[in-house]
C-alpha positions in Angstrom: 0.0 0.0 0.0 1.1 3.4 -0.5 2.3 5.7 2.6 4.2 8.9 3.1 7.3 9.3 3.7 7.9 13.3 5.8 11.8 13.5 5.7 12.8 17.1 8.1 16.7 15.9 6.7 15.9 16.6 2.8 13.3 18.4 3.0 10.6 16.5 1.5 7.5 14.1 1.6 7.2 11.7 -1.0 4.9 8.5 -1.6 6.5 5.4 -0.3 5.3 1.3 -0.5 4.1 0.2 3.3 3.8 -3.5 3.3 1.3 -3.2 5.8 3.9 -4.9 8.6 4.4 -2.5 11.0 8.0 -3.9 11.6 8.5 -2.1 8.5 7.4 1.4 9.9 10.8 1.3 12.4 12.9 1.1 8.7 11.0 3.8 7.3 11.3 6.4 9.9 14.7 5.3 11.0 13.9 4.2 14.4 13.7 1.8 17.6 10.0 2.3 18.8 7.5 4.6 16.9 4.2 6.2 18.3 1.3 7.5 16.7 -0.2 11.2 16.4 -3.7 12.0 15.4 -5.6 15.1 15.6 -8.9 16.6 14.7 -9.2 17.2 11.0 -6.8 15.6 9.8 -8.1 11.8 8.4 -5.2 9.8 8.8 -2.0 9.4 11.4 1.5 10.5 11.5 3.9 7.2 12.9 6.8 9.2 14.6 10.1 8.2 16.0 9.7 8.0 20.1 13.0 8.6 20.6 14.0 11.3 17.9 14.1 14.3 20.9 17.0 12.2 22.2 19.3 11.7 18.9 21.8 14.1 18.4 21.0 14.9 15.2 17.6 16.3 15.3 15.2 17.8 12.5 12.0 19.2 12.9 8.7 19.5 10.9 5.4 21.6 11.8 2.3 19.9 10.5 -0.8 22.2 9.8 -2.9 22.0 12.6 -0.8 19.9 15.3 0.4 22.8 17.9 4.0 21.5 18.8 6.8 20.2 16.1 7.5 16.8 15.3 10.8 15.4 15.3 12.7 13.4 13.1 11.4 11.2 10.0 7.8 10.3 10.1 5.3 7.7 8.0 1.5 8.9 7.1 -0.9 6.2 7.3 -4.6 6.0 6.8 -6.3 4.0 9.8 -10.0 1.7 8.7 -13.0 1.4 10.7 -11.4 -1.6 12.2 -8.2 0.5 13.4 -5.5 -1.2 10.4 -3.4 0.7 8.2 -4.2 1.7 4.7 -3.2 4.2 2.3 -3.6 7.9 3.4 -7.2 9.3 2.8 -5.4 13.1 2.5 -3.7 13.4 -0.9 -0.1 14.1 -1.5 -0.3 17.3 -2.9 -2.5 18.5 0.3 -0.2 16.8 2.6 3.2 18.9 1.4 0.8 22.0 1.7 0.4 21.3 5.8 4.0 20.6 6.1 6.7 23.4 6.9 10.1 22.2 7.7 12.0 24.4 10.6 15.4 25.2 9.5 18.5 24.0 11.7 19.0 28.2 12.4 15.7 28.6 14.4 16.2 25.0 16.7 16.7 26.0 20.2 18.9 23.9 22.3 17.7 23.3 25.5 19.8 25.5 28.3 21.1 28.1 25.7 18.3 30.8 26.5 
């Protein structure tokens, strides 16, 4: 199934293959352990790495909508009636409109205010 792929290190989003195993998810996103963030009006979830606040290399996105940023890569997934994942109800072309990436120049390093 198709899935997106929101990549704060390039820059972009772009359609990916999900196999539908979520083993897969922690290769997508580059991770250990993954969580999931939902939010009202927006149809599908964002699969996020749980531990990307605690890499040292750390990239951020803003998603329109969500009030905090998101770190690190992160997979969109739609979600059925019976909660398993399918292919993104929100289009591409919508999706890369919600998403601004946060340049390296305005990340704030904890203790340096």
């Amino acid at each position: 199934m198709k899935a997106y792929l929101i990549d704060p290190y390039e820059t972009k989003v772009t359609e990916v293959e999900y196999s539908g195993k979520y083993e897969d998810i922690y290769k997508l996103i580059d991770c250990h352990t993954f969580d999931c963030v939902g939010f009202r009006g927006f149809k599908d979830t964002i699969y996020i790495d749980d531990e990307g606040l605690y890499k040292e290399d750390k990239q951020f996105f803003m998603v329109d909508g969500f009030p905090t940023p998101l770190c690190g890569k992160a997979l969109v997934l739609g979600t059925d009636k019976e909660g398993d994942s399918v292919s993104p109800k929100t289009s591409l072309t919508k999706l890369k409109s919600m998403i601004d990436f946060i340049p390296e120049i305005f990340i704030v390093q904890a203790g340096t205010l």
